[in-house]
MARSE-618812 format. One record per residue (C-alpha): x, y, z; residue in three letters; residue number from 0. Coordinates in Angstrom, 3 decimals. Layout:
BEGIN
+----------+----------+----------+-----+-----+
!     east !    north !       up ! res !   n !
+----------+----------+----------+-----+-----+
!        X !        Y !        Z ! ala ! NUM !
...
+----------+----------+----------+-----+-----+
***
This chain:
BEGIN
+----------+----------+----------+-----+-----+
!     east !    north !       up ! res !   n !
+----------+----------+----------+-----+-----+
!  -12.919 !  -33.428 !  -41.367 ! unk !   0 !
!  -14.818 !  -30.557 !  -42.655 ! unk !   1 !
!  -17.987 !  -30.190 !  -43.599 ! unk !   2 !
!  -17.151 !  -29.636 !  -47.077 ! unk !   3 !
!  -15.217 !  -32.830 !  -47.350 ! unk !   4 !
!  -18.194 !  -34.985 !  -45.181 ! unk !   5 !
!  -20.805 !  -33.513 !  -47.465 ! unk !   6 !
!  -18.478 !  -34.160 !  -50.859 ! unk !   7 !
!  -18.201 !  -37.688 !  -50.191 ! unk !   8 !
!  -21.937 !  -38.115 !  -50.016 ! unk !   9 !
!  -22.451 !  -36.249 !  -53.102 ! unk !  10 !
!  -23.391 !  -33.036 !  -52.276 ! unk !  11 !
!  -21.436 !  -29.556 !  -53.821 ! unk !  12 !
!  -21.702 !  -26.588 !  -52.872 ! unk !  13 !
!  -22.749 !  -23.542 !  -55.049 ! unk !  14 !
!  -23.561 !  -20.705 !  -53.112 ! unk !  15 !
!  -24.630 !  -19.067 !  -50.068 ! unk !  16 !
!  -28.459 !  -18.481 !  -49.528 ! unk !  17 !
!  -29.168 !  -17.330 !  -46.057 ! unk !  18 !
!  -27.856 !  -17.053 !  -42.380 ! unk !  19 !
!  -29.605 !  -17.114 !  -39.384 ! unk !  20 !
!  -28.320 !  -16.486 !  -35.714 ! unk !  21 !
!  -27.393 !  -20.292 !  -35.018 ! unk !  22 !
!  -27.102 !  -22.003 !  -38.626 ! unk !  23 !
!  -27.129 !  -20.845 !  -42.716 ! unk !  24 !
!  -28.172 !  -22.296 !  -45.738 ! unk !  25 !
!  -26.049 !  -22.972 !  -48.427 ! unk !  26 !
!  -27.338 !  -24.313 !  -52.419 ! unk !  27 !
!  -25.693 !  -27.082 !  -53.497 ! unk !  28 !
!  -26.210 !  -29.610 !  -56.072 ! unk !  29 !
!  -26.980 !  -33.675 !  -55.278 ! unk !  30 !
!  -25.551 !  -36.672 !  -56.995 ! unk !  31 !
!  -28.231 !  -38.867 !  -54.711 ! unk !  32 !
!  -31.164 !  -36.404 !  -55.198 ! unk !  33 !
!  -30.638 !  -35.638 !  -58.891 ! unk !  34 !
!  -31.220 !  -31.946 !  -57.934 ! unk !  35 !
!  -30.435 !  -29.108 !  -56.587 ! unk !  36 !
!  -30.758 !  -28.881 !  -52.393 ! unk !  37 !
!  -30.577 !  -26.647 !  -49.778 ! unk !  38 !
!  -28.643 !  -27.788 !  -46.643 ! unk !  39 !
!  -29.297 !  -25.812 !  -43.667 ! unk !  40 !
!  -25.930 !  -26.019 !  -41.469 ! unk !  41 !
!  -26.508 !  -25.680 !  -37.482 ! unk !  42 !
!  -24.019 !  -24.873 !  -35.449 ! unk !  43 !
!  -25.179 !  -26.553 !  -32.063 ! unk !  44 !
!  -21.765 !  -25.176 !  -30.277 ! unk !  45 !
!  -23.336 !  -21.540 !  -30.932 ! unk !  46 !
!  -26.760 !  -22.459 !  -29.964 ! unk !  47 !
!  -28.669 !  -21.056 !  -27.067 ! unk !  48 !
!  -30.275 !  -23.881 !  -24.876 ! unk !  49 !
!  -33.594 !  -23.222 !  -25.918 ! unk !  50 !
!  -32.818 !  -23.616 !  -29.482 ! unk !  51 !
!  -30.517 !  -26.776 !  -29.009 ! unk !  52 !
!  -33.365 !  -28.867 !  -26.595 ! unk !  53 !
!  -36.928 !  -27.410 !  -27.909 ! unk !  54 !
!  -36.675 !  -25.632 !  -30.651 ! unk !  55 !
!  -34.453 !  -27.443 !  -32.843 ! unk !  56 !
!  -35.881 !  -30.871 !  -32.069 ! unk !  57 !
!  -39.460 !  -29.062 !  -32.369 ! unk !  58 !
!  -38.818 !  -28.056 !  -36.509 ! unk !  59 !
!  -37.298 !  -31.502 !  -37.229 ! unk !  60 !
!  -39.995 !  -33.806 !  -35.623 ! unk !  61 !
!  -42.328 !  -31.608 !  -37.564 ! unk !  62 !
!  -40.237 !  -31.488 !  -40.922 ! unk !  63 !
!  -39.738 !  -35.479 !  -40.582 ! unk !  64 !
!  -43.858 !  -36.174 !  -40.464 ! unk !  65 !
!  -44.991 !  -33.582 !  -43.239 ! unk !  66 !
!  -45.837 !  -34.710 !  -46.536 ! unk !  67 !
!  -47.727 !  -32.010 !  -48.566 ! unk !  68 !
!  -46.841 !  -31.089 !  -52.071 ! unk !  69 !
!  -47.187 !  -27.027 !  -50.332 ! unk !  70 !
!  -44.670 !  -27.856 !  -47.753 ! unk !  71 !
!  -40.868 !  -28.037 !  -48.351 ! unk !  72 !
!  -39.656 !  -31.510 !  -48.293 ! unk !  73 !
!  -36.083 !  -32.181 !  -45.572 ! unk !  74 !
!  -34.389 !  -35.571 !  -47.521 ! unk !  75 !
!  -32.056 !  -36.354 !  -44.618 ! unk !  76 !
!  -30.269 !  -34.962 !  -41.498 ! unk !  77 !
!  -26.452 !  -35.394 !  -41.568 ! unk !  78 !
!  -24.590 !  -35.094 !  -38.172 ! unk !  79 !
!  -21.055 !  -33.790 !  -38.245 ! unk !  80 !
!  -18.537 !  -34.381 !  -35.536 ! unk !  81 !
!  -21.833 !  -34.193 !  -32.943 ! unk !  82 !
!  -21.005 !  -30.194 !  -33.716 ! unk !  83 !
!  -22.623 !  -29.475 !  -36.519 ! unk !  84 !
!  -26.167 !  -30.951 !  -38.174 ! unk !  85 !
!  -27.152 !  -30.241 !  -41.931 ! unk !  86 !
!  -30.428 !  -30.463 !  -42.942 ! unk !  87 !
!  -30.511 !  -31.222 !  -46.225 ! unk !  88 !
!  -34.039 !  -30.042 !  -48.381 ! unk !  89 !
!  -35.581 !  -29.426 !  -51.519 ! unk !  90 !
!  -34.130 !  -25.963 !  -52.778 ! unk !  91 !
!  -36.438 !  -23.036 !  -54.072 ! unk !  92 !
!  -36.212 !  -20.672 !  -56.504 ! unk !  93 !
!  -36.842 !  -17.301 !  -54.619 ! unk !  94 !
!  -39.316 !  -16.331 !  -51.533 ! unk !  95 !
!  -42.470 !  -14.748 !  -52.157 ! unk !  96 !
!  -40.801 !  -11.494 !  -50.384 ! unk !  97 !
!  -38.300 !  -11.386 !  -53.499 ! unk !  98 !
!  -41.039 !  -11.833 !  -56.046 ! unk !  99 !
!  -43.329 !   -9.098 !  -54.668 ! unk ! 100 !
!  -39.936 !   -7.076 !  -54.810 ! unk ! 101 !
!  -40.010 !   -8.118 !  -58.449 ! unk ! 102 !
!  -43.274 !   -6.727 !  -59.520 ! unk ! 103 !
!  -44.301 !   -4.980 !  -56.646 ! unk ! 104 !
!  -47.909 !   -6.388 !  -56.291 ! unk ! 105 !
!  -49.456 !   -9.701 !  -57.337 ! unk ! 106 !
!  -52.571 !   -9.521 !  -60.076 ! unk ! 107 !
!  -55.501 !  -10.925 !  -58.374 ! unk ! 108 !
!  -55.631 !  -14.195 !  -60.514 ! unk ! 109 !
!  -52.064 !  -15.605 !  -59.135 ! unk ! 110 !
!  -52.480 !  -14.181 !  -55.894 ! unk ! 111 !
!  -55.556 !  -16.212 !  -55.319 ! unk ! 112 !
!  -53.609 !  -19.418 !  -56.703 ! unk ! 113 !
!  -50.904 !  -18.681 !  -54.430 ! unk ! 114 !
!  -52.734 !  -18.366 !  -51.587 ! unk ! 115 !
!  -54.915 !  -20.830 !  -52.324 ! unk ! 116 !
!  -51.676 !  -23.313 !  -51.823 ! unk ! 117 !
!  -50.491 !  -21.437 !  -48.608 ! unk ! 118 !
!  -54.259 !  -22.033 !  -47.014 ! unk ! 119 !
!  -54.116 !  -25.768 !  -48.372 ! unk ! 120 !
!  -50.808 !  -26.751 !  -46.824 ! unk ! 121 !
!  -51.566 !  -24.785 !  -43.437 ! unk ! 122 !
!  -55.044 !  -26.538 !  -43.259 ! unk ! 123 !
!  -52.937 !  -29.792 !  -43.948 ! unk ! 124 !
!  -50.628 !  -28.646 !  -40.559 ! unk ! 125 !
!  -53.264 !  -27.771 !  -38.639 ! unk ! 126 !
!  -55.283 !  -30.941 !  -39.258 ! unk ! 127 !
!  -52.142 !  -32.790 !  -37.798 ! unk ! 128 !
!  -52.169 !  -30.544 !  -34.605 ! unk ! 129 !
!  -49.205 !  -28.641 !  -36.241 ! unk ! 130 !
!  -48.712 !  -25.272 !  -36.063 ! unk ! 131 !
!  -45.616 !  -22.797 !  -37.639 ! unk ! 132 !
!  -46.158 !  -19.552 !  -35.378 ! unk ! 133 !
!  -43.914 !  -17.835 !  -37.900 ! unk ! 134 !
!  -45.602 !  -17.173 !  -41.516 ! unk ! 135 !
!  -44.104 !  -14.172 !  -43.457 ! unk ! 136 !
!  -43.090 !  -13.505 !  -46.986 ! unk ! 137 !
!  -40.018 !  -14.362 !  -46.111 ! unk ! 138 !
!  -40.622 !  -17.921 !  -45.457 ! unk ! 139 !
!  -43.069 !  -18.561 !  -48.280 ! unk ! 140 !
!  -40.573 !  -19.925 !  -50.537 ! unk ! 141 !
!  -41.141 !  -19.972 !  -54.603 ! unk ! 142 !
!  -40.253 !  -23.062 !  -57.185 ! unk ! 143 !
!  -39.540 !  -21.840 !  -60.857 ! unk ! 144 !
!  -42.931 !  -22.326 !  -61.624 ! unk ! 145 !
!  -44.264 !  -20.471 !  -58.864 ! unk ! 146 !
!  -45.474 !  -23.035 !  -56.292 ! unk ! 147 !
!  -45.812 !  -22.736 !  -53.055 ! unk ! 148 !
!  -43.842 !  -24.356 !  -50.663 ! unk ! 149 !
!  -43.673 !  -23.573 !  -46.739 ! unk ! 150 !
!  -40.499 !  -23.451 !  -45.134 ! unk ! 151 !
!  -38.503 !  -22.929 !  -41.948 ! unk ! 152 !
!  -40.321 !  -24.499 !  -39.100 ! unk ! 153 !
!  -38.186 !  -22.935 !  -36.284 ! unk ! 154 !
!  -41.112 !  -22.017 !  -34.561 ! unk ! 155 !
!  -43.285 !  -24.642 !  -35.366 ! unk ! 156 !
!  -44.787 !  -27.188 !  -32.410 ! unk ! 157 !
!  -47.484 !  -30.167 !  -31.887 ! unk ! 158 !
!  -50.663 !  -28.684 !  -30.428 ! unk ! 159 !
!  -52.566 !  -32.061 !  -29.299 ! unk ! 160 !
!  -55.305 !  -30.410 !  -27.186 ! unk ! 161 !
!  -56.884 !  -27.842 !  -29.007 ! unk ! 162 !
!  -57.886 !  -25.910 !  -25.656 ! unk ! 163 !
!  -53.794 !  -25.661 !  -25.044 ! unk ! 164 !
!  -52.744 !  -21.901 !  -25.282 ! unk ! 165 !
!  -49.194 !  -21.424 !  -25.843 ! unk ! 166 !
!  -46.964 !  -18.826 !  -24.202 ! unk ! 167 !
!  -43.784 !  -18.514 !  -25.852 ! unk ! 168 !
!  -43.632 !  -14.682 !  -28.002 ! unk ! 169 !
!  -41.918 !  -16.344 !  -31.579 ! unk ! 170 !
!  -42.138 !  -14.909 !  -35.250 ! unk ! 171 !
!  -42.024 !  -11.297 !  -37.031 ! unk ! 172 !
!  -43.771 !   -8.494 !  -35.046 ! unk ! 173 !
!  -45.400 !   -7.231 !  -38.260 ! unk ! 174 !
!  -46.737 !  -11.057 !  -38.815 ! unk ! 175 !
!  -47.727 !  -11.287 !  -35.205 ! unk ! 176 !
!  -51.665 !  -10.595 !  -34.216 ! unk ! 177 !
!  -52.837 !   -8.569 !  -31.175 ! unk ! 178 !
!  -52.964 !  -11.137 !  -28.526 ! unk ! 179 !
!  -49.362 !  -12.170 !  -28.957 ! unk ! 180 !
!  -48.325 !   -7.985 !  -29.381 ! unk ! 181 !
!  -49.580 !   -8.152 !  -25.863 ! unk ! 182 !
!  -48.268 !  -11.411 !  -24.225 ! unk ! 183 !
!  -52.031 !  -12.645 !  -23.786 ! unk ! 184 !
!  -51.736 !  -16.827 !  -23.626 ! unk ! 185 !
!  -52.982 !  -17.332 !  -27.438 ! unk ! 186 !
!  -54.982 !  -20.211 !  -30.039 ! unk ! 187 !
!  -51.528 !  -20.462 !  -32.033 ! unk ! 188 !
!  -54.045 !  -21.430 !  -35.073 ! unk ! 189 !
!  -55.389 !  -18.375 !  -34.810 ! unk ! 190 !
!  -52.098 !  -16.760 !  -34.772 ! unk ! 191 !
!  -51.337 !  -18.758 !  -38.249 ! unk ! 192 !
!  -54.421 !  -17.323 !  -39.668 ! unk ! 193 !
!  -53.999 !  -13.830 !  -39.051 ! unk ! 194 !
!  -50.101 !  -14.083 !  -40.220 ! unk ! 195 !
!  -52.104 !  -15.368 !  -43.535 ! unk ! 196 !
!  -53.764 !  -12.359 !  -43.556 ! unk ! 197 !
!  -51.079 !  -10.402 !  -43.215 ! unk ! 198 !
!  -49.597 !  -12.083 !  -46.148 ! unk ! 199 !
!  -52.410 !  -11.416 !  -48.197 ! unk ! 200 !
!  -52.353 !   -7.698 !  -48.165 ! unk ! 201 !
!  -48.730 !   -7.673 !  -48.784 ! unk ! 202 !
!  -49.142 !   -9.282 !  -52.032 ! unk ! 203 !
!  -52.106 !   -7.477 !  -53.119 ! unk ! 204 !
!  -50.646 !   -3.997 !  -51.941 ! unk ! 205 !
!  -47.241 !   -4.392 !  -52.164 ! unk ! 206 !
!  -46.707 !   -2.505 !  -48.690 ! unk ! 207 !
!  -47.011 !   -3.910 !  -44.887 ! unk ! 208 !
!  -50.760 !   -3.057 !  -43.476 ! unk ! 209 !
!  -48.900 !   -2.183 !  -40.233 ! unk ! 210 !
!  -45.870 !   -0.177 !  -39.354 ! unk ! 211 !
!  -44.304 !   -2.001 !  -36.399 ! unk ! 212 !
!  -41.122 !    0.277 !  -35.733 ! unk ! 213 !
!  -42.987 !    1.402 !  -32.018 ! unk ! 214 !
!  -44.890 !   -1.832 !  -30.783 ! unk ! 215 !
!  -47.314 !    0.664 !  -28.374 ! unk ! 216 !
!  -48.079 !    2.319 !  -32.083 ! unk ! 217 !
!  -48.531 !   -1.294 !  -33.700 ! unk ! 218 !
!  -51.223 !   -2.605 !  -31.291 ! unk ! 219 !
!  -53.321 !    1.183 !  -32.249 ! unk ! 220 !
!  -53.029 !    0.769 !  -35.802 ! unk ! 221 !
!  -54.660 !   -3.090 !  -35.031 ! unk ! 222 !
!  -57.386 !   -1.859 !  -34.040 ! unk ! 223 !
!  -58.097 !    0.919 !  -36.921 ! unk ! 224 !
!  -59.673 !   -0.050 !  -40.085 ! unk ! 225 !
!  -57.425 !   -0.978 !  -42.828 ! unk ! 226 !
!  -55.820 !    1.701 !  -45.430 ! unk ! 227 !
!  -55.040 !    0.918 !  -48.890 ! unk ! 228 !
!  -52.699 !    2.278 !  -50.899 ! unk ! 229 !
!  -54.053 !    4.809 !  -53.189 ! unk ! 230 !
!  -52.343 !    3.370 !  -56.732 ! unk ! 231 !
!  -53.248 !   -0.526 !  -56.315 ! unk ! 232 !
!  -56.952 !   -1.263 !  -56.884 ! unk ! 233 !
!  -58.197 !   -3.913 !  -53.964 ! unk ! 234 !
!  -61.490 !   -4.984 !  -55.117 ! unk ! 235 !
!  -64.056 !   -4.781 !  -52.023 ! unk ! 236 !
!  -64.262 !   -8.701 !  -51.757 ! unk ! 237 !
!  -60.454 !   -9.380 !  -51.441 ! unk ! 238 !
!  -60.788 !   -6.721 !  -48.981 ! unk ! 239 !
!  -63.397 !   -8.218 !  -47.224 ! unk ! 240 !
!  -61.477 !  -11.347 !  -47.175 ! unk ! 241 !
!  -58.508 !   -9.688 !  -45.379 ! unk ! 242 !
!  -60.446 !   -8.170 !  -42.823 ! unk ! 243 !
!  -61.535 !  -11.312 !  -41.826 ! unk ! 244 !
!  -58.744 !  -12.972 !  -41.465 ! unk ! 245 !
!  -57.399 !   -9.818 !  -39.327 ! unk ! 246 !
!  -60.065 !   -9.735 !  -36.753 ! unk ! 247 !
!  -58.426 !   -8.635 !  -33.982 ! unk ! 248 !
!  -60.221 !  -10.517 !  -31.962 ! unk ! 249 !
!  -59.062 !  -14.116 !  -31.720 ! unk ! 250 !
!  -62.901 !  -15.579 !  -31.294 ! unk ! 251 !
!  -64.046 !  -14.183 !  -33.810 ! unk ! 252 !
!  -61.573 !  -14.840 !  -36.228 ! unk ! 253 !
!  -61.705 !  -17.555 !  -38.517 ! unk ! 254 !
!  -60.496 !  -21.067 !  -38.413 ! unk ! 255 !
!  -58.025 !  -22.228 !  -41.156 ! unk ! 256 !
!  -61.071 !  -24.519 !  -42.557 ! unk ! 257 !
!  -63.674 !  -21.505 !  -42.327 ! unk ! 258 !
!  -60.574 !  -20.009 !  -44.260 ! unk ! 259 !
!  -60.493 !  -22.716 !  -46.970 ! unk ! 260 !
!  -63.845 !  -22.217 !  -47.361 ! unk ! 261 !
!  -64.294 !  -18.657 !  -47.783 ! unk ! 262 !
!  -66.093 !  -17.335 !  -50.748 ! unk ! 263 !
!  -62.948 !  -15.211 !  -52.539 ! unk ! 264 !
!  -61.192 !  -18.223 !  -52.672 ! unk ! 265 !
!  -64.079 !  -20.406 !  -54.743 ! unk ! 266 !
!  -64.737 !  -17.459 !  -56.928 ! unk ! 267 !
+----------+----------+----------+-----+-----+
***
C-alpha cells in the first residue's frame, strides 16, 4: 500500500511539497485527528546511509519525543510504513526565518529582540536537559503566522550527559559552524549552539552572512577579524556588542546559553 493510501486512512491529505533532504522530504498536509495543518517528514530508510539509519535518526526522534517547549516544534506521532518508510508527523509552520529575512531584508530591532529572545529561551530549555542541536541556521528557525518561534529539524541533535564530554562528529552549515569545529578541534557542542546563535543574530539585523565560507582556509581568517557591517543597515553599538560576544572565537571565553539569557540587550 502506498503511503498516500496508509496516511489517507488515518486522516491525513496531502497538499503540497515543502522540502527534501538527502534521505527523507516533507510534505504539508492537512489532519482530520489534529484539527490542523501538519508537516510529515517521510524517511526513506532503504536510501539511508548507516550512520543516519542507527545514530542519527534514532538521535532526532529520542530528542523530538522528550521536548516540550512552546519554542520548539512539536512531532504528534511516528507512522511506520512497510518497515521502509517512517513519517514523522509535526506541527507545520508558516515560513523559516531565512524566507522572512528574504521578505524584508533585515529585522527592526524591536522583533528581532522578541525573536531571539524565543530562540535563546527554547535553546536554554535544550541545554538544561543535556540536549544539544549542533545545527542552528535560518533555515531551521521555522516561523508560525504570527511570527513565533519554533525550532526544528533535530538531525544533528544528541544527549550530552557529562558536561566535560567533547564531541567529535563535524555536523551543521559551515557558515553556522564556529572555529573549533572549522578546524576538527574536539568541541563544548553548547558552545557551538551559542555561536550558531550568534551567527543568527547578525543575519537578521544585517540581512547578509558575517562570513563568506566559499574557501574554508579563508573562513577560519575572517573568524578571527573584527566584524564588518554593512554600510546601509544601522547596528546600534550594543546589539553589536552582543554579537561579538556570542562570536568569541574562543570557546572559553564565550558565553554559556544562561550567561546568554541573561545578557543586558536582551532585558533592555
Amino acid at each position: 500500500m502506498s503511503i498516500n493510501n496508509v496516511l489517507k486512512g488515518m486522516g491525513y491529505t496531502f497538499l503540497t511539497s515543502i522540502g527534501e533532504g538527502s534521505f527523507s522530504r516533507v510534505k504539508l498536509a492537512t489532519s482530520q485527528k489534529h484539527c490542523c495543518k501538519v508537516a510529515i517528514k517521510i524517511v526513506d530508510r532503504m536510501r539511508g546511509s548507516a550512520d543516519f539509519i542507527q545514530k542519527f535518526l534514532p538521535r532526532e526522534l529520542a530528542v523530538l519525543r522528550r521536548v516540550n517547549h512552546e519554542n520548539i516544534i512539536q512531532m504528534f506521532e511516528c507512522i511506520e510504513v512497510a518497515g521502509k518508510r517512517l513519517c514523522i508527523v509535526m506541527e507545520a509552520a508558516e515560513k523559516d526565518l531565512l524566507q522572512k529575512i528574504h521578505e524584508v531584508h533585515h529585522i527592526p530591532k524591536d522583533l528581532s529582540k522578541t525573536m531571539f529572545a524565543q530562540m535563546v529561551s527554547a535553546i536554554n530549555y535544550l541545554h538544561q536537559m543535556n540536549i544539544v542541536h549542533r545545527d542552528l541556521k535560518c533555515e531551521n528557525i521555522l516561523l508560525t503566522a504570527d511570527e513565533k518561534i519554533k525550532i526544528a529539524d533535530f538531525g544533528f541533535a544528541r544527549f550530552v550527559e557529562d558536561p566535560s564530554e567533547l564531541s567529535h562528529t563535524f555536523c551543521g552549515s559551515r557558515a553556522y559552524t564556529p572555529p573549533e569545529v572549522i578546524t576538527g578541534t574536539p568541541y563544548d557542542p553548547k558552545k557551538y549552539d551559542v555561536w550558531s546563535l550568534g551567527v543568527i543574530l547578525y543575519v537578521m539585523v544585517t540581512g547578509t552572512m558575517p562570513y563568506d565560507e566559499t574557501n574554508v582556509r579563508r573562513l577560519r581568517l575572517l573568524q578571527q577579524r573584527p566584524l564588518n557591517y554593512p554600510s546601509n543597515v544601522a547596528v546600534e553599538e550594543p546589539c553589536r556588542v552582543f554579537i561579538r560576544t556570542l562570536l568569541q572565537t574562543n570557546p572559553s571565553t564565550r558565553p554559556t546559553i544562561q550567561q546568554v539569557a541573561g545578557h543586558s540587550w536582551l532585558q533592555s
